[in-house]
N, C-alpha and C positions, 0 to 999 in steps of 0.2 A: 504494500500500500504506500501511497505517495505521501501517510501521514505518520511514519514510523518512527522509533526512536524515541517519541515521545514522551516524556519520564514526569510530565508536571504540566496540568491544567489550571489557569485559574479566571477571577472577572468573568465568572458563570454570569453573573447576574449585570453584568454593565452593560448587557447588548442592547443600542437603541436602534429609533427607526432608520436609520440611515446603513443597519445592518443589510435590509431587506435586498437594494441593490448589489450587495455582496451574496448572498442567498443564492439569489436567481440565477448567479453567473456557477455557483455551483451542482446545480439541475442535472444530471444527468439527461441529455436529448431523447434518448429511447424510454427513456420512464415516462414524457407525457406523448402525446399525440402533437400538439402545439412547442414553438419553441419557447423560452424557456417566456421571454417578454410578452409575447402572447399568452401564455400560460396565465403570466399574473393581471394581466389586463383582463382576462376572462373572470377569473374570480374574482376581478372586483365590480366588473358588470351590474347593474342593475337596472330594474325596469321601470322606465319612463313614459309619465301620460303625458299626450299629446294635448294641445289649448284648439277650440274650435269655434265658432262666431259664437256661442250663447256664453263663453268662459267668461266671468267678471276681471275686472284688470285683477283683484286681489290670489284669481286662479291663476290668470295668466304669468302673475310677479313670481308666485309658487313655483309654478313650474319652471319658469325661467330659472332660479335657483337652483331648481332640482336640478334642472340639465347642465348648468353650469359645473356644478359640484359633481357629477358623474364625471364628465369632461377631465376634473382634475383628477380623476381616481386612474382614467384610463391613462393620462400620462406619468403616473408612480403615486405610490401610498403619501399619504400628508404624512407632515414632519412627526405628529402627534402619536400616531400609530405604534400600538400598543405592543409587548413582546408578544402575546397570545395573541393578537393578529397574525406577526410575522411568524408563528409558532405555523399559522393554519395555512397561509398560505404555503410553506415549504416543509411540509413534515421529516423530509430526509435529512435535511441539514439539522433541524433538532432535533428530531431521532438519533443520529451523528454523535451531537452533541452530549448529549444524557447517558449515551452507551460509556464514551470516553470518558467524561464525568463520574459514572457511577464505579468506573475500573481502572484507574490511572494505568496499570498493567499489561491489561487485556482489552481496555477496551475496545484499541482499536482490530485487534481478534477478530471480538466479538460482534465489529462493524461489516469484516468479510464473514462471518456465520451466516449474518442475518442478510445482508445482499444490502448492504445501508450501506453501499459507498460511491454519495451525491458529484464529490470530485472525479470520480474515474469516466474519462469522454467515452468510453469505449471503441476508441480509436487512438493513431498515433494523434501526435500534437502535430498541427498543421506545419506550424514553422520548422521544426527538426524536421518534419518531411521535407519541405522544400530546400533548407541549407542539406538534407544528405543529395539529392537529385541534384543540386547545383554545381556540388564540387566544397561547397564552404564551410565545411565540417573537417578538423584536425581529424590526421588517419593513427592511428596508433590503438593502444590499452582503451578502453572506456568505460567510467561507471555511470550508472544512476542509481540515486539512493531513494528510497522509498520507491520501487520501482510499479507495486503493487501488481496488475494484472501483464506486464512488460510492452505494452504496446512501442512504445518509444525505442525500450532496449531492442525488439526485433528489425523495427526501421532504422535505427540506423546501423546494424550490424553487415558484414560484407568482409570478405578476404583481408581488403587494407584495414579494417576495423573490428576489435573484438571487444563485442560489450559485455561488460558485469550489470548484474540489475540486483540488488539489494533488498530485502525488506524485512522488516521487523517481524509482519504474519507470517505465518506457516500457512494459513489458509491461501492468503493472496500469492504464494509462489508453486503451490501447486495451483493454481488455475492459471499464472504464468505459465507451467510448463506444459500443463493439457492444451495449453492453444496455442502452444509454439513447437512441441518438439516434433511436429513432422511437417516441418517448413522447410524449403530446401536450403536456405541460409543456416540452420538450425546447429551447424559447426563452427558457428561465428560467434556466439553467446551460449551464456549460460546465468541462471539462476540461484539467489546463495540466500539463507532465511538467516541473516545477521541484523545487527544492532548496528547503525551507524555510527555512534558514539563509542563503540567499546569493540567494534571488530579489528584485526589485526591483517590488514594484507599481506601476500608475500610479496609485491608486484606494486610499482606504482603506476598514475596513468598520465596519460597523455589529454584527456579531456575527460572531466565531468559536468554531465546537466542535473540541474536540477530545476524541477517545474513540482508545485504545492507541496513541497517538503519544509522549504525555510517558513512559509508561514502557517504549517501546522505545529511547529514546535514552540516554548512557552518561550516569549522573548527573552529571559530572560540567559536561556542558552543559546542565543546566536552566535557571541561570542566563541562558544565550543562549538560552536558548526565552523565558524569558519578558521579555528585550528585543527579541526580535522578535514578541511579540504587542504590547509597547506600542506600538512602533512603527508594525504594520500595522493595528489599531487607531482608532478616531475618540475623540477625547476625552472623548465619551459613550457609548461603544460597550460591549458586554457580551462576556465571553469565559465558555464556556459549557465547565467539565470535570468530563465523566466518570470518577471516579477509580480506575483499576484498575489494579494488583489491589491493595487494603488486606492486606497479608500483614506475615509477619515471614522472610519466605523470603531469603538469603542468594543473589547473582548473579542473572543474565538474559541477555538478554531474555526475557520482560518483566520490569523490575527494578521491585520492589517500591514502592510509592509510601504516603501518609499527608497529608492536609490539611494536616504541620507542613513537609510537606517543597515544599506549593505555597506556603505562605503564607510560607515562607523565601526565594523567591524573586521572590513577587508582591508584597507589603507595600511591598521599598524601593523600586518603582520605581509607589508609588500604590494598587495594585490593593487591593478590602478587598472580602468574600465578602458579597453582598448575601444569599445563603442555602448553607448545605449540609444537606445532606438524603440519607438513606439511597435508594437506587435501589430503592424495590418493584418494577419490571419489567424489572428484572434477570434475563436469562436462564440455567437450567440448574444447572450449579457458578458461575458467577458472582454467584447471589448472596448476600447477605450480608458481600461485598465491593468492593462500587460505591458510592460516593457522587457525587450530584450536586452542581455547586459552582458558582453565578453569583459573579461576580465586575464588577466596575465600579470606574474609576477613579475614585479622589476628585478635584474640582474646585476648586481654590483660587483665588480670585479676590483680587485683588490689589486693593488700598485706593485709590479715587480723591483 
């Protein structure tokens, strides 16, 4: 799962309205019928009389209201909007929620038991698809950590590149390996049920991605995340994040993230963004908040 490693939830209860936009962007597409934007515009639908010559102005003012105030429903919840709104309108993201909350251990386990995992696209990620088709993906070692069902690790995997895919469940690396290992790439990667924080390579890499790993963990371990990409890491290697969700949304998971808050932790130990760049094929409600962000250790070479 892309949300592994996790060792500490907390700010259960700080989630406001301005979560729901974060929500929606984590919908799973095959869970409704509708995408995910339509989805919440549907539930907020409601049904509007219509004014006709006998209506008095004080029906017609009525309605007029009425319609106006539908209007702003369809284009996103009011500010006011309550947790048990945003509870109804996305039951998987708080379903999510409550599992990891009630298990700091297992819960997220218990998230692949239960088929509760609102992040997984069921698909690669668009943009790794298109840097591997391009050419613009480092060839070498490759991990991804919280790999979950490994869609990612199988696209970008190929002769020049062999990827690791990481995860915390046991559940979510066997359903990685039932849907990959008879892909004819399938001697290009492999699958490994470890702890990101406390696994031990024998091997380091050449490029890691990571997409909703750094903001399902408790901020307050970023730092340890990104001493263990220096470390698993090659001295010229590229760490490749997808930044979501760029919000100003209050608790998680997924807790909120921002370029100030990678480069706070990537900067002292080296790392400097060889590019960030908005994600155009960003899926659904996710976009408009993904930023793509290479990253490369600076090299100091020391005076002979």
């Amino acid at each position: 799962m892309r949300f592994a490693g996790v060792l500490s939830i907390h700010n259960w209860s700080s989630i406001n309205s301005r979560f729901i936009n974060i929500v929606s962007g984590y919908s799973r597409p095959h869970n409704h019928s509708l995408p995910p934007s339509r989805f919440l515009r549907t539930c907020n639908t409601v049904a509007i009389p219509t004014a006709d010559a006998t209506s008095s102005n004080s029906d017609r003012k009525a309605i007029r209201e009425s319609t106006e105030s539908n209007q702003k429903m369809e284009n996103g919840p009011p500010q006011s909007q309550s947790q048990q709104e945003l509870i109804n309108l996305n039951p998987d993201v708080n379903k999510m929620q409550l599992l990891v909350r009630s298990d700091h251990s297992g819960g997220w386990e218990k998230c692949w038991e239960q088929d509760v995992t609102p992040w997984d696209l069921g698909q690669p990620t668009p943009v790794i698809v298109h840097l591997h088709q391009t050419g613009a993906l480092p060839k070498g070692r490759t991990m991804v950590p919280g790999c979950g069902s490994g869609y990612d690790v199988v696209a970008m995997a190929c002769p020049e590149r062999y990827v690791v895919g990481v995860d915390l469940s046991d559940k979510a690396i066997k359903k990685a390996i039932e849907l990959s290992s008879s892909l004819p790439n399938a001697d290009y990667f492999t699958f490994l049920k470890e702890d990101f924080f406390t696994w031990h390579s024998t091997e380091l890499f050449d490029l890691i991605f990571d997409y909703t790993f750094f903001c399902a963990i408790d901020p307050g371990m970023r730092s340890a995340w990104a001493s263990r990409m220096e470390s698993l890491l090659k001295p010229d290697g590229e760490l490749i994040t997808l930044m979501f969700p760029i919000s100003d949304h209050d608790g998680g998971p997924p807790y909120k993230v921002s370029i100030a808050d990678y480069e706070e932790v990537l900067h002292p130990l080296g790392f400097k963004a060889v590019s960030i760049v908005d994600n155009d094929l960003a899926i659904g409600a996710r976009k408009g908040r993904e930023k793509l962000g290479r990253w490369k250790r600076l090299i100091t070479q020391s005076p002979l």
